[in-house]
C-alpha positions in Angstrom: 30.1 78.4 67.4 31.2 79.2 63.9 32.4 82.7 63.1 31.2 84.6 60.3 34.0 86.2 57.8 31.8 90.1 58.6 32.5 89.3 62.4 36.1 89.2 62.0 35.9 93.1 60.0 36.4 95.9 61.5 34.8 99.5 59.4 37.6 102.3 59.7 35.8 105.7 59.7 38.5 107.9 58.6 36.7 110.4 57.2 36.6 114.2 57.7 33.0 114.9 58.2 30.6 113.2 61.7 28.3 113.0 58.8 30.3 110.7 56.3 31.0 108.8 59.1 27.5 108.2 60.4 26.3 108.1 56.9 29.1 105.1 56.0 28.3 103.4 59.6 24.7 103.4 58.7 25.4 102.1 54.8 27.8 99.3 55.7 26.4 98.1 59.2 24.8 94.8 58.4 28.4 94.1 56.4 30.8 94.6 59.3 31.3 92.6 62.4 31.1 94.3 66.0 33.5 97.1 66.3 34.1 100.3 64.4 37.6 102.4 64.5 37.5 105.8 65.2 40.7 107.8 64.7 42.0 111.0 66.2 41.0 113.3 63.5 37.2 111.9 63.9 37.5 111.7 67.6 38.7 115.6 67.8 35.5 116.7 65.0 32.6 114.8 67.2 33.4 114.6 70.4 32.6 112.5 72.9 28.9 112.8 72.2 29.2 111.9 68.1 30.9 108.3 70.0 28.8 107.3 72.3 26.1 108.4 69.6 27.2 106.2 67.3 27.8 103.3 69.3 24.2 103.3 70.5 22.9 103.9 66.3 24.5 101.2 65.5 24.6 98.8 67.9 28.5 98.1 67.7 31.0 98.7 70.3 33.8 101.7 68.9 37.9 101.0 69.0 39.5 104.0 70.1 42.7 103.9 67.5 44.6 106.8 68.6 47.9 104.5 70.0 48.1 106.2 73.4 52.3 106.6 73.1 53.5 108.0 76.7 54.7 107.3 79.8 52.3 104.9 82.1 50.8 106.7 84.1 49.4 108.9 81.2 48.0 106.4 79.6 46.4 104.4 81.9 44.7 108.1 82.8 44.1 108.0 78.8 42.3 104.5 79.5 40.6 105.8 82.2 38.9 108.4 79.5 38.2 106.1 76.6 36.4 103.8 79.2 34.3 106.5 79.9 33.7 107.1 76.5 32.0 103.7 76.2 34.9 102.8 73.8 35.4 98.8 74.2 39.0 99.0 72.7 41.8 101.0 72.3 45.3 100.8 70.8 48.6 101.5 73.3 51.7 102.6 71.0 
């Protein structure tokens, strides 16, 4: 099955505001391919709620970029979280 050139983008929300977020999510959806990035700034303003949130509005799964850098144990606890989140990726520094 062919892949389209929108399934291979990924729509970075780095933005200061849930709402220019969700409002740029809902603007550029039918543009972008499955996933959306969600950085630490975002992550720390909405919360776990404003992710799972948008995951469901949009129907796209969320990557977690916040490059887990610490000892193994930590982040595989840090893992543990994200899955909970609903996140279906994550970046590991």
């Amino acid at each position: 099955m062919a892949t389209e050139a929108k399934d291979r983008i990924i729509l970075a929300l780095d933005f200061k505001t849930t709402g220019a977020a969700r409002q740029m999510a809902a603007t550029l959806r039918e543009f972008v391919g499955p996933e959306m990035k969600i950085g630490p700034g975002l992550l720390l303003r909405g919360g776990r709620d404003f992710i799972i949130g948008l995951g469901r509005a949009t129907g796209c799964g969320i990557l977690l970029d916040l490059k887990f850098p610490d000892i193994p144990e930590t982040v595989a606890d840090a893992a543990e979280a994200a899955v909970e989140f609903g996140v279906s990726a994550f970046t590991v520094h």
